[in-house]
N, C-alpha and C positions, 0 to 999 in steps of 0.2 A: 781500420786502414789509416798511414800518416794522413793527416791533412781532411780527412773527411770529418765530417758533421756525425754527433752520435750522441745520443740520451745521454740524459737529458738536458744537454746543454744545447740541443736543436730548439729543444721546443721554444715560444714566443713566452710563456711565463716565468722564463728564467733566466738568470744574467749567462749565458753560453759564453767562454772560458778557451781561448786557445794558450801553449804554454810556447814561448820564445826565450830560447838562450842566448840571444842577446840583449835582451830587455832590462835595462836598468829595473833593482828593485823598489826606487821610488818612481817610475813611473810604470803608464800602460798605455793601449795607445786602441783603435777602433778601427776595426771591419764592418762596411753591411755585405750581408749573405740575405741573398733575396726576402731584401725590403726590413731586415733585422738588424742590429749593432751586436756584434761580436767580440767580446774585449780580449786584450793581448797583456799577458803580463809574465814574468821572470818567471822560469821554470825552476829556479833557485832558490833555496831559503838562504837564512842570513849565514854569512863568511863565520870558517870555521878559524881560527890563529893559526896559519902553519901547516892548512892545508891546502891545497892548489884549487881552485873555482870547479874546475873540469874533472875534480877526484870528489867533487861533493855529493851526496847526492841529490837527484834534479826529478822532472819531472813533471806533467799536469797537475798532482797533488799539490804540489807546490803555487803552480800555479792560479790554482785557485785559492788558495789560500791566502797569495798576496791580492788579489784582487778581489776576497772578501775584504779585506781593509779598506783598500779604493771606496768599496759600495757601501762599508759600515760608515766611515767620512762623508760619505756622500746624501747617504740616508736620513745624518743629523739636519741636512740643509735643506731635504726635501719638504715643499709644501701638500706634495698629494702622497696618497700612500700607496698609487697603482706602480706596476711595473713600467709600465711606458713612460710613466714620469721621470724613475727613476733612471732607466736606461738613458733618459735624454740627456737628463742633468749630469748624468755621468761622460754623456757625450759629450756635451757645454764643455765639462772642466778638462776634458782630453785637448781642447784646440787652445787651450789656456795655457799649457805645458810648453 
């Protein structure tokens, strides 16, 4: 269902992924969902020449795809190696945007 929570982007050991088309794809930006960070990022891959945004295809894949980048960036700067760390510092550099 749109807009619901679902495997495995619920669970607390995983960077959980919503997809927004209007989301620039250099940035993303953070939901908490009971007591969790949720991250948002462009349902778009990159611009095709000559095709219009809304004829591209889109989607959660997408989605998370750009915001494995986000967390591979983010990763490099992390000092601990848990998740919670990571989600944080990913949350740190979303208010930095």
């Amino acid at each position: 269902m749109a807009g619901q929570l679902s495997l495995p982007g619920c669970l607390s050991s995983v960077v959980g992924v919503l997809a927004d088309s209007e989301c620039a794809r250099d940035r993303y930006s953070v939901n908490c969902i009971d007591d969790d960070a949720v991250f948002i990022a462009s349902a778009y891959p990159r611009e095709i020449p000559g095709v219009p945004r809304e004829h591209n295809l889109h989607g959660i894949s997408f989605a998370v795809a750009n915001m494995t980048g986000f967390v591979a960036r983010a990763r490099e700067h992390a000092t601990q190696n848990s998740i919670v760390d990571l989600k944080r510092l990913l949350v740190e550099e979303s208010k930095g945007k």
